[in-house]
C-alpha positions in Angstrom: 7.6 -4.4 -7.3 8.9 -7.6 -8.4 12.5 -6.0 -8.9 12.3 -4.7 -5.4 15.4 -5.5 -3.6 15.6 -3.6 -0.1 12.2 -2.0 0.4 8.7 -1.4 -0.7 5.8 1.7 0.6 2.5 2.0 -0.5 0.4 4.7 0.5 -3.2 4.0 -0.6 -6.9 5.2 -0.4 -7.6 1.2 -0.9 -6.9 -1.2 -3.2 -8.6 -4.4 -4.8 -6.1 -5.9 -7.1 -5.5 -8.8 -6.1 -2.4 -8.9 -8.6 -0.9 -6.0 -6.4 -1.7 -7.7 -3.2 0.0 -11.1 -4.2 3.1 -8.7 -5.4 3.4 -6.8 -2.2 3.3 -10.0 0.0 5.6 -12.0 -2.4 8.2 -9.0 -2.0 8.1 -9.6 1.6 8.5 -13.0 2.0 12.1 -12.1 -0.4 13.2 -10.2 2.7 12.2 -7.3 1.2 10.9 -4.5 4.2 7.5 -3.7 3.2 4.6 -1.5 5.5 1.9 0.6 3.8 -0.7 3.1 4.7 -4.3 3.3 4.1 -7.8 5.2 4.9 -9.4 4.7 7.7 -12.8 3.8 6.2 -10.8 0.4 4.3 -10.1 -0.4 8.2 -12.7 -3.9 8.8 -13.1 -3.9 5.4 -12.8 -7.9 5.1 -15.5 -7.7 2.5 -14.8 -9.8 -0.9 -12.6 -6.9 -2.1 -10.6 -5.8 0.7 -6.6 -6.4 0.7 -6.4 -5.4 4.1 -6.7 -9.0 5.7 -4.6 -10.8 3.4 -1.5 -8.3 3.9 -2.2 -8.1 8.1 -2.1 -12.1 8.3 1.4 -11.7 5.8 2.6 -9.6 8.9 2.8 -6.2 6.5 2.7 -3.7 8.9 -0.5 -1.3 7.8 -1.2 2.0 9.4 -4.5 3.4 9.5 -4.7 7.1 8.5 -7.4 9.0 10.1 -7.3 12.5 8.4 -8.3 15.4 11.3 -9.9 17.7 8.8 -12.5 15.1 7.4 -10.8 13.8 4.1 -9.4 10.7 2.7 -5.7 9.5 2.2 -6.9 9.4 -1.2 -3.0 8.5 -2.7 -2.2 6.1 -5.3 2.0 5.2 -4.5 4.5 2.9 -4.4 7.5 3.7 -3.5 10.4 1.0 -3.9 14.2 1.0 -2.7 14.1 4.3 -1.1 17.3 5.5 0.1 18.9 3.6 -3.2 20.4 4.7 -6.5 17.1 2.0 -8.0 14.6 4.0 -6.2 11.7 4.1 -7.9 7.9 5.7 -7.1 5.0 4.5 -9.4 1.8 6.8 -8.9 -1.1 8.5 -10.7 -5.0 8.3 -11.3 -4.2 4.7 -11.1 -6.9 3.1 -9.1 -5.1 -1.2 -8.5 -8.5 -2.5 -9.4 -10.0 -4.8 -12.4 -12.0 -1.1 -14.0 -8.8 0.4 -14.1 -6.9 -2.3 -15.7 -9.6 -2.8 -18.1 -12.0 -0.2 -18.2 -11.1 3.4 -16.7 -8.8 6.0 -17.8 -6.1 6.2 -15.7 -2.7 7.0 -15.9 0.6 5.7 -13.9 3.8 7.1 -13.7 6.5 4.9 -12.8 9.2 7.4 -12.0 13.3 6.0 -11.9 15.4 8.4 -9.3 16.1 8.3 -6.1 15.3 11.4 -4.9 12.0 11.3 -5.5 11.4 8.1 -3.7 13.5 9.6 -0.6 10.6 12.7 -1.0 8.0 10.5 -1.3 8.8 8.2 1.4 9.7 11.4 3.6 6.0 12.1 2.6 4.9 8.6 3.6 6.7 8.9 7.0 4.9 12.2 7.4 1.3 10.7 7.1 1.8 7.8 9.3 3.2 10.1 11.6 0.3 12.9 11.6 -2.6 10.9 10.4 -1.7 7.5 11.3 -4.0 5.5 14.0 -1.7 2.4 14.9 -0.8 -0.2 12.7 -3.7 -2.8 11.5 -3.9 -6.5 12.7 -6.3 -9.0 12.2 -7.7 -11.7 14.9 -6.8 -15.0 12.4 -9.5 -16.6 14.3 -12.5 -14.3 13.4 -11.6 -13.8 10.1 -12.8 -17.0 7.8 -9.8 -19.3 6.4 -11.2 -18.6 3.0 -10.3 -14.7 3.3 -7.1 -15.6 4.5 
């Protein structure tokens, strides 16, 4: 993420890595195009370990997926400079939380080629576009300053 020049996709069952978080805003505010995806269930989730305030006040564009059949988005991707010759997808078991950098097994894959991250991000586009319930905002004046 940090060598992210053009774009940046994550597709995501939730998060609590606060590393990832601060990574994902920083690349925006290079100019880098960021949006991500996750379950509806992390939707409200403004509890001590949920992302999704911090990146809705950055202005990242999040859609909510809202599975039909029942499930969870239940992915673990990034996708960065799709469309690129440095496209590159990281994904896996890899839960962005403080178990699985220090407890779990888990494994990550951080995969170099571009057409993967073009299939991947097709794949992204596809969820948003079937699953997706709008793209989540915050109201800055509900949510206490020390979340933000």
């Amino acid at each position: 993420m940090n060598n992210a020049k053009y774009n940046l996709y994550f597709d995501y069952f939730s998060f609590t890595d606060d590393n990832l978080r601060t990574e994902i805003i920083n690349a925006k505010t290079r100019g880098v195009n960021v949006a991500g995806i996750f379950d509806l269930s992390q939707y409200g989730s403004n509890g001590p370990y949920g992302e999704l305030a911090y990146l809705a006040d950055a202005d990242i564009p999040v859609s909510i997926a809202d599975n039909p059949y029942g499930g969870k988005l239940h992915d673990k991707v990034l996708i960065a400079d799709k469309g690129y010759t440095t496209g590159v997808v990281a994904t896996g078991s890899f839960n962005a939380s403080a178990n699985a950098n220090d407890t779990n097994s888990e494994n990550l894959m951080i995969i170099h080629d571009k057409a993967t991250a073009d299939k991947y991000y097709a794949e992204f586009l596809r969820i948003r576009g079937s699953y997706g319930r709008g793209t989540a905002s915050i109201d800055k004046i509900t949510v206490p300053a020390s979340r933000l």
